[in-house]
N, C-alpha and C positions, 0 to 999 in steps of 0.2 A: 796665318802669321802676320804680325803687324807690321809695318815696315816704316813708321813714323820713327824719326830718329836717325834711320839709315841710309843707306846711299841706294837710289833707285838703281835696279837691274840695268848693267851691261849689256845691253842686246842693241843691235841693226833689226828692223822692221819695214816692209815694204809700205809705204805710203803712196797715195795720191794727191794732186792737186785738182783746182780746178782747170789746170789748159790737158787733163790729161797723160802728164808728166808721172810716171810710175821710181821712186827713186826710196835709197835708205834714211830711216829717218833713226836717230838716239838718241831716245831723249836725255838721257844723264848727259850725252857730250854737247846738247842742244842747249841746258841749262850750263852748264860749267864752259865749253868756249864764248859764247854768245854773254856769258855772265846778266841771264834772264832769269825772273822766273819760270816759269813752266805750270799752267794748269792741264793736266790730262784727265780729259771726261770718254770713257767708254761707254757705249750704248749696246743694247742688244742685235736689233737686225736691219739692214737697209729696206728700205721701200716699205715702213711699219707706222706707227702708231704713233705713240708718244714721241718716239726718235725723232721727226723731223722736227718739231717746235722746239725740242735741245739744241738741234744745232743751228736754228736759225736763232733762235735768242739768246746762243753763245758769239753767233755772225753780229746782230745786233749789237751785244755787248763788244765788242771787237774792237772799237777807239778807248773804250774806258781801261780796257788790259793794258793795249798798247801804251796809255799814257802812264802805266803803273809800270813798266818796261815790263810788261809778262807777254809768253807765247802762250797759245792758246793752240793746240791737238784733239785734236776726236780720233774716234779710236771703237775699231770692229775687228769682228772676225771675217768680215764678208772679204771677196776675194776684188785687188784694183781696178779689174774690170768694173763691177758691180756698183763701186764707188763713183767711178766716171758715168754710169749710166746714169743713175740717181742726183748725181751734179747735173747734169744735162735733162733731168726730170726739174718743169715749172712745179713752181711753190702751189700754184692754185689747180696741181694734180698730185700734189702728194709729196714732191722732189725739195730737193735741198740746193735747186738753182742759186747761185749768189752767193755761195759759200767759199770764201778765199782760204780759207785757214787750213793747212795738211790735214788728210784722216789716215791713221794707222791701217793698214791693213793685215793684220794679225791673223791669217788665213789657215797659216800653220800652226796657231796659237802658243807659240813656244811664248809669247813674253806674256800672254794672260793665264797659262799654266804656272807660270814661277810666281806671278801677284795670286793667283787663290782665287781666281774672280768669274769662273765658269758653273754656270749654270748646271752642274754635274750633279746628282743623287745619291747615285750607289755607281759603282766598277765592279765588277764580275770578270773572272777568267773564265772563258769556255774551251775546254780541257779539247773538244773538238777540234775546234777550227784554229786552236791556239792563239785566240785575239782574246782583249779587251772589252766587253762588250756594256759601254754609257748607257745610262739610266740618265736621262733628264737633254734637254735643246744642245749643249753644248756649245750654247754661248756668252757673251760676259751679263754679267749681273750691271747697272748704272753706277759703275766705281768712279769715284773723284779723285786725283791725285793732286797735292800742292808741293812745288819741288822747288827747291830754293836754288841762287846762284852757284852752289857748290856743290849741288848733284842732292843732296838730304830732303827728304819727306819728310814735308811737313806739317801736313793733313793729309787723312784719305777717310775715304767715306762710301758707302756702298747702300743704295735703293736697290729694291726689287724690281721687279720690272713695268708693273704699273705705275711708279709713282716718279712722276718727271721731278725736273730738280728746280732749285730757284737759283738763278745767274748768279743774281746780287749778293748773296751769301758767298759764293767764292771772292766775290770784287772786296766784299766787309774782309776775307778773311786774308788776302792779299793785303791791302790795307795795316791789317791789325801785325801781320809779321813784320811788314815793312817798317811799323812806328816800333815793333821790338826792337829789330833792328837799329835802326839809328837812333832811338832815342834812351834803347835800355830800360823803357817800364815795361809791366806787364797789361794786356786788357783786361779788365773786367766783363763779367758776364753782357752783353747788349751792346759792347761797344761800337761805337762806330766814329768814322774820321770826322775829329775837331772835339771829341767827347775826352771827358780827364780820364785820362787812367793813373798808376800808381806803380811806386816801388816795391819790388818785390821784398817787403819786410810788415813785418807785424804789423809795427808804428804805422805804415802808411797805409794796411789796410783797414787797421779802425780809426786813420782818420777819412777815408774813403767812403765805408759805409755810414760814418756819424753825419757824412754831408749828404750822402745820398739816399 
């Protein structure tokens, strides 16, 4: 279910920092008190693969948000502990040392069940044991969320799990809501800040493409 348009899920989530600090994080009250935006990237699993170089070059990117007033979240199902270990893992063993920004820890995955974003196959009831019995990792797929000042998605996006994301694309798409926002055009396909965009009317889009 898509959820662009609506108000990101009500939920508390256990997070981590990096001094070790295990606390609740929500992100709808994160974006609407704070009046931020909100980019939320979940990853698959700590101590893995393509994961670490998301969140260091979300760490990386971390002034450019900031100066855009956006918060920046990462987000697993791994358990706080797991999180701190991996924060306290150097970058040149695999770790995500240097990493200031909270990560979700979704451990009970109650808030990656209501977003659709687990790694699931097939569910089977086993009439035995009377449980549930998962087909597939049971954990998040590389979902992007962009959540505006008043709690509303306003992108979201989902990779499989080989395929890492590019930073700058969320920063262009930050960017691009923010000239909605205050300026009232729309972007055009490739846009990006200082490029013309246009009013959302006919008129202004054939004269948009006549110049472009």
């Amino acid at each position: 279910m898509a959820l662009v348009g609506k108000k990101f899920p009500d939920l508390n989530v256990d997070a981590m920092n990096e001094m070790g600090d295990t606390f609740k994080v929500n992100v709808l009250e994160e974006a609407v008190n704070n009046k931020k935006k909100v980019v939320l990237f979940w990853y698959p699993k700590d101590f893995t693969f393509v994961c670490p170089t998301e969140l260091h070059a979300f760490q990386a990117a971390l002034p450019e948000f900031e100066k855009r007033n956006t918060i920046v979240i990462g987000a697993s199902c791994d358990t706080p502990e797991v999180h701190f270990a991996w924060l306290n893992t150097s970058k040149d063993n695999g770790g995500i040392e240097g990493v200031t920004y909270p990560i979700l820890a979704d451990s009970n995955r109650n808030l990656s069940s209501v977003l659709g974003i687990l790694d699931i196959t097939n569910e089977t009831y086993d009439e035995a044991t009377e449980t549930v019995q998962v087909e597939g990792d049971n954990v998040t797929y590389r979902a992007t969320y962009i959540i505006d000042e008043e709690g509303t998605v306003q992108h979201e996006s989902i990779n499989n799990m080989p395929l890492g994301r590019n930073v700058q694309e969320y920063i262009r798409l930050v960017d691009a809501l923010t000239h909605v926002q205050e300026k009232g055009e729309v972007c055009p396909a490739n846009w990006e800040e200082g490029k013309d965009a246009m009013n959302p009317n006919a008129k202004a889009t054939a004269e948009y493409l006549a110049s472009h």
